[in-house]
N, C-alpha and C positions, 0 to 999 in steps of 0.2 A: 244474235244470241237470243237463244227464248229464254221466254218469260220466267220459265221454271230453274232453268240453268242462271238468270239473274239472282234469282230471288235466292236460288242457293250460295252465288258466290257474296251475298249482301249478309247473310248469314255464319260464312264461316270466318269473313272476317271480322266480321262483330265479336264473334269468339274471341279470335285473338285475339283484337283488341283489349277484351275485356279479361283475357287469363294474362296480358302483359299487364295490365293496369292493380288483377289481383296480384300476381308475382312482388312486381315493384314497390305493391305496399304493404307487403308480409316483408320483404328484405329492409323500408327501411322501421317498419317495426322492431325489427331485430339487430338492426343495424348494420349488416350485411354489406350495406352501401356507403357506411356511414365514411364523413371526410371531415379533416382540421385537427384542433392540437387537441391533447386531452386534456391539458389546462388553458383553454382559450385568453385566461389573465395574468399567467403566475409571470409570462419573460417578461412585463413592465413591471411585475412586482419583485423581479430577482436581487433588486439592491436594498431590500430590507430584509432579505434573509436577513437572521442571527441568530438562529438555531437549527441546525440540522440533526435528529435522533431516528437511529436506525434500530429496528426491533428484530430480530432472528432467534427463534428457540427459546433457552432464560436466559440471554446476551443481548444486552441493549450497549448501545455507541452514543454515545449524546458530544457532538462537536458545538460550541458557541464561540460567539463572536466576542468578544473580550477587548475593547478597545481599540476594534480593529486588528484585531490577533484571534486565530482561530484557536482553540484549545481542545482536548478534549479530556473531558470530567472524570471517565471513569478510570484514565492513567496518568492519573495525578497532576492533570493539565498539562498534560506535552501540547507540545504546538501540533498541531495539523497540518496537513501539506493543504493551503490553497488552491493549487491546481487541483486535488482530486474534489473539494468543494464545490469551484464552479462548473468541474463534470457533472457534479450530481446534483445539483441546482437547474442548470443550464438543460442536464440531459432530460430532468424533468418538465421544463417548460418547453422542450421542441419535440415529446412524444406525439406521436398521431395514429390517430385511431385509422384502423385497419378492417376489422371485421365485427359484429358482434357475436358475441360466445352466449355461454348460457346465464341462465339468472335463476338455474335450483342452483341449491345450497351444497344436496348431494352429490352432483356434481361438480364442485368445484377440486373435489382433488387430484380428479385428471389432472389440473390442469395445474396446481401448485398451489392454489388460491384459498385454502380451508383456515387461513386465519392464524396467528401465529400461537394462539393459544391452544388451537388441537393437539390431541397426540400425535405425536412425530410427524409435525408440518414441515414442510417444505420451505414452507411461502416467507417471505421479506416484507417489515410493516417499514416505508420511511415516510417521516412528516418533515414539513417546513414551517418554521414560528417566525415571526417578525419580535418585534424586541417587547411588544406587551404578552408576550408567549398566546396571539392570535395564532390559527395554524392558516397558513396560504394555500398550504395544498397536502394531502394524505394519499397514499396509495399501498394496495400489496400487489406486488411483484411472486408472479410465480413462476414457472417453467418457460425457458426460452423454446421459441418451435422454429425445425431446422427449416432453411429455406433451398430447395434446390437447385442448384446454378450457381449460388452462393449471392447473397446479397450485399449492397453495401452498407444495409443498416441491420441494425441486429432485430427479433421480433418476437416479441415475447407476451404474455398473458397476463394482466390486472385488473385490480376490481378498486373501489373505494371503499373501505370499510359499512357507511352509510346505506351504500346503493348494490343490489342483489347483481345488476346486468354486470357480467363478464365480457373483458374486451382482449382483441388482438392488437396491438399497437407494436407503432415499429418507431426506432430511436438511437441512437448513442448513448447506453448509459453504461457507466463502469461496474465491474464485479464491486458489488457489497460486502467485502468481509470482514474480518473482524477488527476491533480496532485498529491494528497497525495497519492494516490498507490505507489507512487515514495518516500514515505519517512518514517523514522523511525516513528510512531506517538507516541511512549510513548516520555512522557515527559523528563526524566532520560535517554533515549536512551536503550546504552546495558550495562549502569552502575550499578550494583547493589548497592541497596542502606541500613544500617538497621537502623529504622527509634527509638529513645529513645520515644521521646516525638511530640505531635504535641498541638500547642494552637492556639484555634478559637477566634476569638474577631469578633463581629457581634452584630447590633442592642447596641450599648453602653456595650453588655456585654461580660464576656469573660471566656470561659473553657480550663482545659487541660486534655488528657489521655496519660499513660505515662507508660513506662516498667520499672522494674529495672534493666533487664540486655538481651543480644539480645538472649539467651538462653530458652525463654520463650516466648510463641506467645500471653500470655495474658497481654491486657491492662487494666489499671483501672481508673476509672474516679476521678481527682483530688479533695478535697474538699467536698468530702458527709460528708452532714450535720447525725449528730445520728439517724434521724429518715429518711433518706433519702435511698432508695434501687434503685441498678439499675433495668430498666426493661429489659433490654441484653445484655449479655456478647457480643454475636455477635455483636450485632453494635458500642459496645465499639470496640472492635478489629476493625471494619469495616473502621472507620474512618481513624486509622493512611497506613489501607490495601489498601482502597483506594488513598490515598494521593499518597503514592509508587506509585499506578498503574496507574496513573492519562494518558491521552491521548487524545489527541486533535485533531479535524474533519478539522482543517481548520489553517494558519498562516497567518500573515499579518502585514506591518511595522504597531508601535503603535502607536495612535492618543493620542494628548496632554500630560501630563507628566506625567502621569499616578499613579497621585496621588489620582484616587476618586476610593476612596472605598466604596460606595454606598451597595455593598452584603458583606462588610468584608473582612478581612486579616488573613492568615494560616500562622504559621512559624513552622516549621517541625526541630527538635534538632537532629542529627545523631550521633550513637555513633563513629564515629571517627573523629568530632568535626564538621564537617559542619554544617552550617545552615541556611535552605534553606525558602525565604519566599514569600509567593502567596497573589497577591492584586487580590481582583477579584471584576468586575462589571457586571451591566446585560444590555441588549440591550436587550430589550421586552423580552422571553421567553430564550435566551442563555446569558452564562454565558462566559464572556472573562476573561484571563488572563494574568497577567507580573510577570515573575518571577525574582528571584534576589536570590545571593548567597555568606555565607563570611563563615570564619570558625575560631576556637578558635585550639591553637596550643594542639596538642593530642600526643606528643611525635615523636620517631622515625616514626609512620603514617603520620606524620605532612607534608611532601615531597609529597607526593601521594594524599592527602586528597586538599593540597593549588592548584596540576595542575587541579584536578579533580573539584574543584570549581573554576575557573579560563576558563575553558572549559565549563563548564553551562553559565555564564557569557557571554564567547563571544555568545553564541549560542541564548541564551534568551534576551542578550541585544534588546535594541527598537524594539522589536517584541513583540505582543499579539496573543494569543494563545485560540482558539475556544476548548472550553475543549467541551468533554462527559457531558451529563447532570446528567444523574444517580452518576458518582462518584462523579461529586460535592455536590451534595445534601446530600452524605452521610458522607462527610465529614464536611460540617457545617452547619451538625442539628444542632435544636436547644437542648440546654442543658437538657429544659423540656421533650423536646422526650427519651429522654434517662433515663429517671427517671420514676421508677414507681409509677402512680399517684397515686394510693392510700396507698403507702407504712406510710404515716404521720398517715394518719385516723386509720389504722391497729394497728399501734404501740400504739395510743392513750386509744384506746378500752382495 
């Protein structure tokens, strides 16, 4: 090799060298390369959570820890589901930083991130407090970015309120929404419940459908008349299936004594002697309710059955409850809907 062809191959790779050395330190300026959690302390810090406050738009969520019971503030301390707690505890301490984004300010609404006090922000502020309301950790959450192939972890764009740099970060964290994301919504909770009998009183009048024993999924509508046939079995069954499954969009402490029963009253007979009963009214197009619970002594069950209604109780006291509109409706049809109308004329003929 000459001299000349030396001297030039000593030269282009000194280049390289030195455009891989400027590359690699423009990227971790930017973070481009950047690797680890984005709270490198918060998972040994996760057991002093005791406060978690979510900020969206004018809607804040404040969940605390209460004795070791989670509640949340702004619906008049209902409990909070645990589980979606230590997703959003947990999800925040095993995010990891993925790429770095930008650090203008300008550009932050690409990306979700403008703060939740801008006009028409996108973005999601949550913190975490230890029980001196220290915060452990702050972040906004803004736009999830699609991955394609499909990932296992989901990837999305935060900032820290503090620090201008923008990041990519990738994680399990659960949708943020609004309080009731934070809470159990079946009505019974995680109580299973098996339902004997339920009887509707509505409009001055009043039905029942009823099993003879919990070994059987069918119910039958109390009282047919000789010529009276149902018109379905399914929504015989429907009614007492809905009750059980009943669930609610919304809670709130209850206005006045909540004695009008304007849509009727449900009382539901369990066979291990609870019994559980639903006053329901309407506010224009939804349907609120109050529940209330006693029970008839059922033997050795008797123990389990009096904490277990006793725990409804506290939970349903002076509170009304935004039920689902479909299972109410299906539980107090009317009687005639469930009757086949021409089953009289048929039998007549």
């Amino acid at each position: 090799m000459s001299r000349t062809r030396f001297l030039i191959l000593i030269i282009v790779t000194a280049a390289v060298i030195v455009a891989a050395f400027l590359m690699r330190a423009s990227r971790n300026q930017t973070g481009e390369q950047a690797e680890g959690l984005y709270f490198p302390d918060l998972l040994g810090q996760s057991n002093v959570v005791m406060k978690v406050v979510v900020k969206k738009g004018q809607q804040t969520t404040t969940i605390v820890n209460d004795d070791n019971v989670w509640t949340i503030a702004e619906k008049d301390d209902y409990p909070a589901s645990l589980d979606r707690v230590r997703e959003v505890v947990l999800g925040l301490a095993r995010l990891r930083r993925v790429e770095g984004k930008t650090s203008k300010a300008e550009l932050y609404g690409k990306l979700g991130l403008e703060g939740i006090d801008a006009a028409e922000s996108s973005s999601t502020l949550v913190q975490l407090l230890d029980g001196s309301e220290n915060t452990l950790a702050q972040v906004i959450i803004g736009k999830e970015k699609t991955v394609q192939g499909g990932a296992p972890r989901r990837r999305f764009y935060v900032r820290t309120p503090e620090d201008p740099q923008a990041w990519l970060v990738e994680g399990q964290m659960p949708d943020l929404g609004a309080a009731t994301a934070w809470m159990n919504t079946s009505i019974f909770g995680s109580d299973a419940i098996e339902i004997r009998s339920v009887k509707v009183s509505r409009d001055e009048a009043s039905w029942t459908v009823s099993r003879e024993s919990a070994d059987t999924d069918v119910y039958v509508l109390e009282g047919l008349a000789t010529d009276e046939e149902i018109d379905s079995q399914f929504a015989i069954n429907q009614v007492a299936r809905s009750f059980g499954d009943l669930e609610f969009e919304d809670v709130r402490p209850a206005s006045g004594d909540g004695d009008d029963a304007r849509e009727g009253s449900v009382v539901a007979e369990l066979f291990d002697g609870a019994r559980v009963t639903l006053t329901l009214r309407r506010d224009g197009d939804r349907y609120f309710g109050r529940f209330s619970a006693d029970h008839t002594p059922a033997g050795d069950a008797d123990q389990s059955t009096a904490a277990k209604v006793e725990g409804w109780n506290e939970l349903w006291r002076k509170r009304e409850y935004l039920l689902t509109d479909y299972q109410v409706e299906n539980v107090i049809v009317a009687r005639d809907d469930l009757i086949k109308q021409d089953a009289g004329q048929t039998t007549a003929q």
